[in-house]
C-alpha positions in Angstrom: -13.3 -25.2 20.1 -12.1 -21.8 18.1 -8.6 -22.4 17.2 -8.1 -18.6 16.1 -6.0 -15.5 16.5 -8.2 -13.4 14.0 -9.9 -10.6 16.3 -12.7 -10.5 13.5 -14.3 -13.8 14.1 -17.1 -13.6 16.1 -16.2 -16.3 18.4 -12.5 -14.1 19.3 -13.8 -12.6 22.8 -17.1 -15.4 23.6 -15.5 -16.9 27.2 -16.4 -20.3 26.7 -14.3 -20.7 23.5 -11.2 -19.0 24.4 -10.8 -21.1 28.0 -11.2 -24.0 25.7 -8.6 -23.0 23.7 -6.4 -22.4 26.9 -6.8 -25.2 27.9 -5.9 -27.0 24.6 -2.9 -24.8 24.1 -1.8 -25.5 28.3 -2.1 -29.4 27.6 0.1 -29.3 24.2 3.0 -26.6 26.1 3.1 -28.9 29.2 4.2 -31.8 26.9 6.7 -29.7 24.9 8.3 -27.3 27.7 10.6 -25.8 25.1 9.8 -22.1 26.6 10.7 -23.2 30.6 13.7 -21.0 30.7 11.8 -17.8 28.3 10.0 -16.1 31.4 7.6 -17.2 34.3 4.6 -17.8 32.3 5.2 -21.4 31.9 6.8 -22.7 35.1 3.4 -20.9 36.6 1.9 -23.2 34.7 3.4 -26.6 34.9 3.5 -25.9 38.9 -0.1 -25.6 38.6 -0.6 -28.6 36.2 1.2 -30.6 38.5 -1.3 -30.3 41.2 -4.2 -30.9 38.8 -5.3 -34.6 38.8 -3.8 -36.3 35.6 -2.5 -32.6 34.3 -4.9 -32.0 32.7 -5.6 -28.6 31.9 -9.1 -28.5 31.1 -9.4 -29.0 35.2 -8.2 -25.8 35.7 -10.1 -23.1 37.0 -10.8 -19.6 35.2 -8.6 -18.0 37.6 -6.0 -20.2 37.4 -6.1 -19.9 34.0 -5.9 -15.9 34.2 -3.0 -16.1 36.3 -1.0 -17.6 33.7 -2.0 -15.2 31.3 -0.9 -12.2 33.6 2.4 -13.5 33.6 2.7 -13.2 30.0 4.3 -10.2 29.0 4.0 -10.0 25.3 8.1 -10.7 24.8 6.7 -13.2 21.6 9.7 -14.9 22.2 8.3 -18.1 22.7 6.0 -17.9 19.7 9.4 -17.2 17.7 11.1 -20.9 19.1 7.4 -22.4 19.1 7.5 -25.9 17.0 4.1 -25.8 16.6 3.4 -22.2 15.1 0.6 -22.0 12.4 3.0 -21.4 9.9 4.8 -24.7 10.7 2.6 -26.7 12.3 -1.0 -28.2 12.3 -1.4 -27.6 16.0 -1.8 -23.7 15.6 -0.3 -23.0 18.7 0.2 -19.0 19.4 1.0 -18.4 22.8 1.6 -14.1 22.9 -1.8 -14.4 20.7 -3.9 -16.5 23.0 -2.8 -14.0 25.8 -3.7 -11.2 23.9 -7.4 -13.0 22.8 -8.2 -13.8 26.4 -7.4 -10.4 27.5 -9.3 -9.3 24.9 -12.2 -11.7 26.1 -11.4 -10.2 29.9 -11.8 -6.6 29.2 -15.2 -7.0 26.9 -16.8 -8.9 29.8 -15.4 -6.8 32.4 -13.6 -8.8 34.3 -10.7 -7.5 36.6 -10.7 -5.4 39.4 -11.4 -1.4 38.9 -7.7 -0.4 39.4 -6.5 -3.2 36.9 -8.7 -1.1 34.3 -7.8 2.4 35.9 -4.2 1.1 35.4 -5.0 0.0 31.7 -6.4 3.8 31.0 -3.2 4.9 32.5 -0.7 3.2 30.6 -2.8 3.7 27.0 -2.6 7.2 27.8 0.4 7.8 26.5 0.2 11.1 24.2 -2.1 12.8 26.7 -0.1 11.7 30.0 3.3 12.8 27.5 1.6 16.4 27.0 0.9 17.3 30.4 3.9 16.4 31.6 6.1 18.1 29.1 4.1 21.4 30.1 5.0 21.2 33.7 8.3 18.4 33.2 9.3 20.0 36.5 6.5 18.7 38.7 6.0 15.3 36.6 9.3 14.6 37.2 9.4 15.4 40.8 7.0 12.7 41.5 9.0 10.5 38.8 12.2 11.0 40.9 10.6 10.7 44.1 12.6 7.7 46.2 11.9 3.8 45.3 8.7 3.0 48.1 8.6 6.8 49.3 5.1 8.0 50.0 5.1 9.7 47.2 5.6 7.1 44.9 3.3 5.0 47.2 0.7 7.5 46.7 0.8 7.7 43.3 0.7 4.0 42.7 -2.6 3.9 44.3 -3.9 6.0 42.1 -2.1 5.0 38.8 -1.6 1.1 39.9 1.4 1.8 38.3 5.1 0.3 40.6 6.1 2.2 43.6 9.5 0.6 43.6 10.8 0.6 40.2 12.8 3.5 38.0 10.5 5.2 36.1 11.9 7.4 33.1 11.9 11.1 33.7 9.9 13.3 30.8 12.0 15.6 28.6 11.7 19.5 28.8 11.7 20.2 25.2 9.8 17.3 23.2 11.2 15.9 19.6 8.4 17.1 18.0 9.3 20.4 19.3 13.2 20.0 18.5 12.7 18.7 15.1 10.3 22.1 13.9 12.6 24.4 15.1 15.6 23.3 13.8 17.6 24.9 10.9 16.8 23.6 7.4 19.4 21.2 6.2 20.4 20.4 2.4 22.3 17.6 1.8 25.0 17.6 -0.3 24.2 14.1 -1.5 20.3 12.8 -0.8 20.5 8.6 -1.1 16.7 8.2 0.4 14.0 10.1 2.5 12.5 8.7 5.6 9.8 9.5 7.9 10.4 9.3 11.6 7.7 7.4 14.0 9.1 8.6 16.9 6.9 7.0 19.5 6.0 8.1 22.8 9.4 7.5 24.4 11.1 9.6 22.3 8.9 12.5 21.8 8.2 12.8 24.9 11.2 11.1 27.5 14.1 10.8 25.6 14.3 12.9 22.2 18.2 12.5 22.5 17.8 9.3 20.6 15.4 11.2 17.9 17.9 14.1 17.8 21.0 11.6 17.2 19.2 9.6 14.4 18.3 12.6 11.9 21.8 13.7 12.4 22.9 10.5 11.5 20.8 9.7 8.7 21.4 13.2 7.5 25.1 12.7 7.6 24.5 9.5 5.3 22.4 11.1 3.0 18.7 10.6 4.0 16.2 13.0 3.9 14.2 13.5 7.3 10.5 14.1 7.8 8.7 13.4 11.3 5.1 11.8 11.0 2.2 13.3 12.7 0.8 9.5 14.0 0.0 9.1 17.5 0.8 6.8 19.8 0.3 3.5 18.6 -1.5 2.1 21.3 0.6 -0.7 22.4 -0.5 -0.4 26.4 -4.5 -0.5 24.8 -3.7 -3.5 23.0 -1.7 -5.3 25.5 -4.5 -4.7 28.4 -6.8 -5.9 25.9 -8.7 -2.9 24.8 -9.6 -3.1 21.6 -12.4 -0.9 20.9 -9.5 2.0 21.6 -6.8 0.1 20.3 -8.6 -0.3 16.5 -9.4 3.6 17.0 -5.9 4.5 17.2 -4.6 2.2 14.9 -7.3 3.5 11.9 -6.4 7.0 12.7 -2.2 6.4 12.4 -2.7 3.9 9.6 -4.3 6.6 7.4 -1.6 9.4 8.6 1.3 7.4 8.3 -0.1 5.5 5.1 -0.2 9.2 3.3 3.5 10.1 4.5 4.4 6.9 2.8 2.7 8.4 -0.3 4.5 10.9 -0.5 7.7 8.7 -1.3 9.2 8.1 2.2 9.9 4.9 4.3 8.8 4.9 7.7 11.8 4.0 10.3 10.9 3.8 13.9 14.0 4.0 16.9 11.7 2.1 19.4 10.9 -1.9 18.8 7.9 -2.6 20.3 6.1 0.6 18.0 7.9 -1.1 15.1 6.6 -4.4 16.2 2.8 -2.6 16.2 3.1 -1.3 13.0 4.4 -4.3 11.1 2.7 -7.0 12.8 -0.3 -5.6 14.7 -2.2 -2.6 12.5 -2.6 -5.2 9.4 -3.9 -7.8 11.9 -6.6 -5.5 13.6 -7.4 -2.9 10.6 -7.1 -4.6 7.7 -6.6 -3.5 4.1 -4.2 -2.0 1.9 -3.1 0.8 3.8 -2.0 -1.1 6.4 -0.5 -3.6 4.2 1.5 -0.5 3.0 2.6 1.0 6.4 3.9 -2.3 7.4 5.5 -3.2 4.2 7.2 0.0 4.1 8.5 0.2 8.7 11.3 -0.4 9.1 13.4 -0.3 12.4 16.2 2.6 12.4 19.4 0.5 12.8 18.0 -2.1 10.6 17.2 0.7 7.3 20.6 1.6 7.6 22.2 -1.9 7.4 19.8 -2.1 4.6 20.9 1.0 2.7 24.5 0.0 3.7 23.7 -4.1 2.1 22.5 -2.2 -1.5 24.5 -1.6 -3.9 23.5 1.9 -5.3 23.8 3.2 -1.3 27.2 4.5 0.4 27.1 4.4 4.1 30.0 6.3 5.8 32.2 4.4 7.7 34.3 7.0 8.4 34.3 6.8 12.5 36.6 10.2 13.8 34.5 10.3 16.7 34.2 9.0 20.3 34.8 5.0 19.5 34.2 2.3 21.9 36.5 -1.0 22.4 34.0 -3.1 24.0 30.0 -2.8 23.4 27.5 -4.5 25.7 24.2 -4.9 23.8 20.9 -6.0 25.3 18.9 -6.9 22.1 14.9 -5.9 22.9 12.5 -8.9 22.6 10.3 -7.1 20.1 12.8 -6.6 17.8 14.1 -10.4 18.0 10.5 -11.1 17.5 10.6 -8.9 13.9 13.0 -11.6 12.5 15.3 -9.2 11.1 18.6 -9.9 12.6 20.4 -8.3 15.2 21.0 -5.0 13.0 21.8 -2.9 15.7 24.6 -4.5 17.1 25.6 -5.1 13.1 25.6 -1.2 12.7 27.6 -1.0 15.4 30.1 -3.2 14.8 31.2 -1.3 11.6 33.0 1.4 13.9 35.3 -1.7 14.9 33.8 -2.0 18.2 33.6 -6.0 19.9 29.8 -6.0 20.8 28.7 -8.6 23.0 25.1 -9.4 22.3 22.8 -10.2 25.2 19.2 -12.1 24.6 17.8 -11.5 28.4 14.7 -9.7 28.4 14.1 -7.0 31.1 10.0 -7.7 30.8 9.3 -4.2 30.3 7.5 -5.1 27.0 3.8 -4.0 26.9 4.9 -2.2 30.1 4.1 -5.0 31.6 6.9 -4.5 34.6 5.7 -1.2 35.5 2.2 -2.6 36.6 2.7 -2.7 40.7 0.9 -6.3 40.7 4.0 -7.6 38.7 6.5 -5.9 41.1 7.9 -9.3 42.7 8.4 -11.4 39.2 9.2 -8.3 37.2 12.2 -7.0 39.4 13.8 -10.7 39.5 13.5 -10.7 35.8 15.1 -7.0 35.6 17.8 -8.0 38.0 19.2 -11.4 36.0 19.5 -9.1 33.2 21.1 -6.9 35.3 23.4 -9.4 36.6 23.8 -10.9 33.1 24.9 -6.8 31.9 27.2 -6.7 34.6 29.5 -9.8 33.9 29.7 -9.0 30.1 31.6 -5.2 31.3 32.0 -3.7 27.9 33.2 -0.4 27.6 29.4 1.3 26.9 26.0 -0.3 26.9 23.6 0.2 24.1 20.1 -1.4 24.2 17.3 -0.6 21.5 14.3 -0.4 24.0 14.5 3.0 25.7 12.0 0.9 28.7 14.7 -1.4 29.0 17.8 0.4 29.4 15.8 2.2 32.2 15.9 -0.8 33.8 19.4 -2.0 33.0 20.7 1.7 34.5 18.3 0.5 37.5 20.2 -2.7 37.8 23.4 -1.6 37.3 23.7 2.3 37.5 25.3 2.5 34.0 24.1 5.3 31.3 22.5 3.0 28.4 23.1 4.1 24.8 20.8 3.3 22.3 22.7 1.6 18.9 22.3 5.0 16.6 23.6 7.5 19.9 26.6 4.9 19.6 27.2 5.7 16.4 26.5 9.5 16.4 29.1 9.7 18.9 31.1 7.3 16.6 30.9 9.7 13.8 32.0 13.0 16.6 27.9 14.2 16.3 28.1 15.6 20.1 25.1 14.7 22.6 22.8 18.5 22.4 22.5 19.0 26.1 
């Protein structure tokens, strides 16, 4: 038996170890059930266990087995109220990192169907897909915009494997990257830090409002701006198990974004599960010091604010003239609960005097897991209790740090969703660039 979530030992992808270790990890989560109520990963399995003679889940088959890993969706929220963590516990229980091992083990031995792997190349193509589609935004997005189950969408779901039924987020027609080099030169009056900004794919290419309104408000509070030349950082390889392509990508950003750090700036990234990858993932799969300085030095973009604004050399201005709202509903991303750091967005914006009410459902769009048209049934019920969950709190405006999941909450609910730093541009009377 391998108890281990180090992808460097030898035994991290052999078959025969890690549906051991799945089955150790299944017998020790039936007895604790703690995570029932998390997602559908674990009622899958204790319905499965309680068919099995004795429950015992070394009687399980492989494909059992793999079906409770494909409802895993990489939320790590479980792993977060786990009692038996490594760090706390002799038992070494890791659930997010067993899924990700035995996909790991799944794709190296080339198991899965050729779509599941077609959709896998699809989804880790972010910065390629992004490109094309900001040349021609018009024609991505007519296909993007086509009607929920329309033959169009249906059409290009068999070729993507990607949903037919779910709201997909349209690409932008100018990119951030683009925004950001042909803007003015700005020198501030008074320069309190410097910062790089990760954008991510969601940003640079689908919504660069978000980019636009954080390096006016950074700006506004004194911090110098840069924007990193990293890539994507491979997030969809990593989650589908692919990780000849994911340590690729990772290497390559690690030593771009570990020279921008050199250069005296912080990294701050407006999109959690890139900040999750960064911190957490890059020192885990490419080790050394660089990576130990990249993640050392991420930060999250509400949460480097609320830092600056906690030091006492720093002065954050809490002078809010603009557009400020009474009520706040805010849906706080699983990958950024998982970072342990607090709910800092909905701290930043409580200091415009706004009541934020703080909601913990996830909308499973982590790892783009809901987008995957297998997932469609389990991924639109979990989508539509957050929904439900958005809708009884009212508020005044939503926020939500995830730009996947507000996608999905403005599917749900047909409300506009606001991520925490365009709250507070508007806060502050920066105007939305049209």
């Amino acid at each position: 038996m391998t108890t281990t979530y180090d992808p460097r030992d030898p035994l991290y992808t052999d078959e025969a170890a890690v549906r051991e270790e799945m089955a150790r990890v299944f017998d020790i989560c039936h007895e604790c059930r703690r995570c029932v109520s998390l997602c559908t990963t674990f009622p899958t399995l204790f319905e499965m266990l309680a068919g099995i003679d004795g429950h015992d889940a070394g009687l399980m088959t492989p494909a059992q087995q793999d079906h409770v890993v494909d409802q895993c969706f990489q939320c790590k929220l479980c792993a977060v109220d786990c009692p038996f963590t490594p760090e706390l516990h002799d038992l070494d229980v890791d659930f997010p990192r067993l899924a990700l091992r035995a996909r790991a083990m799944r794709f190296e031995n080339d198991h899965g169907t050729a779509r599941e792997r077609s959709t896998a190349r699809m989804l880790g193509s972010a910065d390629r897909i992004g490109t094309l589609a900001s040349i021609l935004p018009d024609v991505a997005n007519h296909v993007i915009a086509a009607r929920p189950r329309s033959l169009a969408r249906k059409l290009s779901a068999a070729i993507s494997g990607i949903s037919s039924s779910r709201l997909l987020a349209p690409y932008a027609r100018q990119r951030f990257s683009a925004w950001f080099s042909a803007r003015p030169r700005i020198k501030l009056r008074n320069r309190q830090a410097a910062v790089t900004v990760y954008p991510t794919c969601l940003v640079e290419y689908q919504e660069p409002n978000i980019g636009r309104d954080l390096v006016k408000v950074y700006e506004r509070n004194g911090v110098e701006c840069g924007r990193s030349e990293a890539a994507c950082c491979g997030a969809a390889l990593l989650h589908a198990g692919d990780l000849k392509r994911f340590r690729k990508v990772a290497k390559a950003n690690v030593a771009v974004l570990a020279r921008e750090v050199d250069q005296g700036t912080d990294v701050v990234v407006p999109q959690p599960t890139c900040g999750y990858i960064l911190k957490h993932e890059y020192p885990r799969y490419v080790p050394g010091d660089e990576a130990e300085l990249v993640a050392s030095r991420t930060f999250d973009a509400a949460q480097y604010l609320m830092s600056l604004h906690g030091a006492n050399d720093y002065v954050l201005d809490t002078e809010f003239d603009g557009d400020v709202p009474k009520t706040v509903t805010y849906q706080a991303p699983g990958h950024l609960r998982a970072q342990n750091i607090g709910y800092q967005g909905r701290d930043l914006m409580k200091l415009t005097g706004a009541r934020v009410t703080l909601i913990q459902q996830s909308s499973g769009t982590e790892s783009m897991w809901a987008y995957r048209a297998s997932n469609d049934a389990v991924a639109l019920e979990m989508a539509q209790r957050l929904g439900e969950k958005i809708d009884a709190a009212g508020g005044e405006v939503v926020a939500g740090g995830c730009h996947l999941s507000n996608v999905a909450i403005t599917e749900q609910t047909g409300r506009q969703v606001s991520h925490p730093l365009q709250v507070i541009a508007r806060a502050y009377g920066i105007h939305d660039e049209p």
